[in-house]
VOGU-3710 file (C-alpha; in Angstrom, 3 decimals, decimal comma):
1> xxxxxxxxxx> 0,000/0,000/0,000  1,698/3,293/-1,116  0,492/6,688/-0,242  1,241/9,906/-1,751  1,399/13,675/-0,525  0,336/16,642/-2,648  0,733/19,963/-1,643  -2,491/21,535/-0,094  -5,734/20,938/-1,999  -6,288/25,049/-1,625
11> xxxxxxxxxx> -2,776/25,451/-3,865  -2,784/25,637/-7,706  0,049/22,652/-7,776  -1,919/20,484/-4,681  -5,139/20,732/-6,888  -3,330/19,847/-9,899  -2,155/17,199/-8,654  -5,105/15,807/-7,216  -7,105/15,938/-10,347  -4,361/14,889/-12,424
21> xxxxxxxxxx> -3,936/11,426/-10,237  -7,939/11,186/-10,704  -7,803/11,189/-14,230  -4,578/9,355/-14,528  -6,453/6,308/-12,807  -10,037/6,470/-14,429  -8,435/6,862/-18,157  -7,303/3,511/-18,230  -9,669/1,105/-19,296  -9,976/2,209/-22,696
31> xxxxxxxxxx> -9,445/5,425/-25,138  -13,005/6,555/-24,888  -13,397/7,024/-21,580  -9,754/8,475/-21,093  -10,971/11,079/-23,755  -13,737/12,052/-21,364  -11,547/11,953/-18,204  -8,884/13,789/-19,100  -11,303/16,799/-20,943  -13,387/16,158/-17,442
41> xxxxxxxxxx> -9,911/17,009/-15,563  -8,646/19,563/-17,972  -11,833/21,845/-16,846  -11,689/21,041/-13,363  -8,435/22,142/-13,087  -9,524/25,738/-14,678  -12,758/25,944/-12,213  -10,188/24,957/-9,552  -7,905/27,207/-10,465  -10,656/29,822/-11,112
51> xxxxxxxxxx> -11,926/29,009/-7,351  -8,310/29,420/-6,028  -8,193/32,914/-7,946  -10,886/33,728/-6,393  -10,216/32,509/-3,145  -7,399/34,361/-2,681  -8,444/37,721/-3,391  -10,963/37,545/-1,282  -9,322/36,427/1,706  -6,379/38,928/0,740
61> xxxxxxxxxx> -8,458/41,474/-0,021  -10,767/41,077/3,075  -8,217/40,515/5,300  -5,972/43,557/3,645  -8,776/45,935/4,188  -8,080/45,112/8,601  -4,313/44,791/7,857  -3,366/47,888/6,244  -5,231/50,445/8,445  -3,595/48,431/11,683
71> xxxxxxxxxx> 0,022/48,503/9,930  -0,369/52,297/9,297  -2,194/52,982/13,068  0,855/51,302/14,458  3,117/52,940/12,581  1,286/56,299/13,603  1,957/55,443/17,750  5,140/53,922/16,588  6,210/57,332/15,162  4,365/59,398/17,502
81> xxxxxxxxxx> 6,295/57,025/20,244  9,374/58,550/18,997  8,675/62,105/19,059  7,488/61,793/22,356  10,798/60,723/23,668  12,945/63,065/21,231  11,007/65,881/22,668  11,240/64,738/26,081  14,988/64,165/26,011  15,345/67,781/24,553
91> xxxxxxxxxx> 13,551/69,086/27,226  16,073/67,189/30,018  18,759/68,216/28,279  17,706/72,003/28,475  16,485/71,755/32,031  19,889/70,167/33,287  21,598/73,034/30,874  19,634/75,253/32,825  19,998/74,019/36,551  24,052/74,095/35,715
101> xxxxxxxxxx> 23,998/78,105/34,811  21,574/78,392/37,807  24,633/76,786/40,032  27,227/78,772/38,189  25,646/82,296/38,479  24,832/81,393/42,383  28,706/80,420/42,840  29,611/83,474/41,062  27,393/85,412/43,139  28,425/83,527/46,388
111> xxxxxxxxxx> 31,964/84,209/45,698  31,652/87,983/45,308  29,481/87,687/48,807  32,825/86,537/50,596  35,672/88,858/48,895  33,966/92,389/48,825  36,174/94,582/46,324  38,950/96,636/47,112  38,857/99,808/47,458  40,523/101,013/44,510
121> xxxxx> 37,566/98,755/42,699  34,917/99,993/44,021  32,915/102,649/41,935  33,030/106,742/42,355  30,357/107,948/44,264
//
């Protein structure tokens, strides 16, 4: 007992191959009948193949119509993601910039607390 695998019946080659067996095995009593079989087979194959055509864009086309608005939505929030943490790392960066001429100009101004000028500095009055 010998089996064979085809590809899936819902392929143009698995299909092919099914029908093809089929008529392969009924055309072989005699010439008459393999006439018929294999003109039987020859259109099944194109209202398989017609099906499978079908088929296809349906589910492809169905199924495309969810896909492509979720692909471009997540690619929205991915995007959007992203400028969210640009802009937040810009504003860090400026508020540390910020906080380190706030601790400068406080030094600075610390500094002259502690030394007043001389005299000869100061300013005519």
């Amino acid at each position: 007992m010998t089996s064979q695998t085809y590809a899936s019946p819902m392929s143009y080659v698995g299909s092919t191959r099914r029908i093809v067996a089929w008529a392969a095995a009924a055309g072989v009593r005699n010439a008459g009948v393999a006439v018929l079989v294999w003109s039987v087979a020859v259109m099944a194959m194109l209202c398989m193949w017609a099906f499978l055509v079908f088929w296809y864009v349906i589910v492809f086309g169905l199924f495309g119509v969810f896909v492509f608005p979720f692909r471009a939505v997540r690619r929205s929030q991915r995007k959007s993601h992203h400028v969210q943490r640009q802009t937040l790392a810009t504003q860090q960066a400026m508020l540390q910039q910020q906080q380190a001429m706030i601790q400068q100009m406080v030094h600075l101004q610390g500094g002259m607390r502690q030394h007043p000028p001389a005299p000869s500095q100061l300013p005519p009055q």
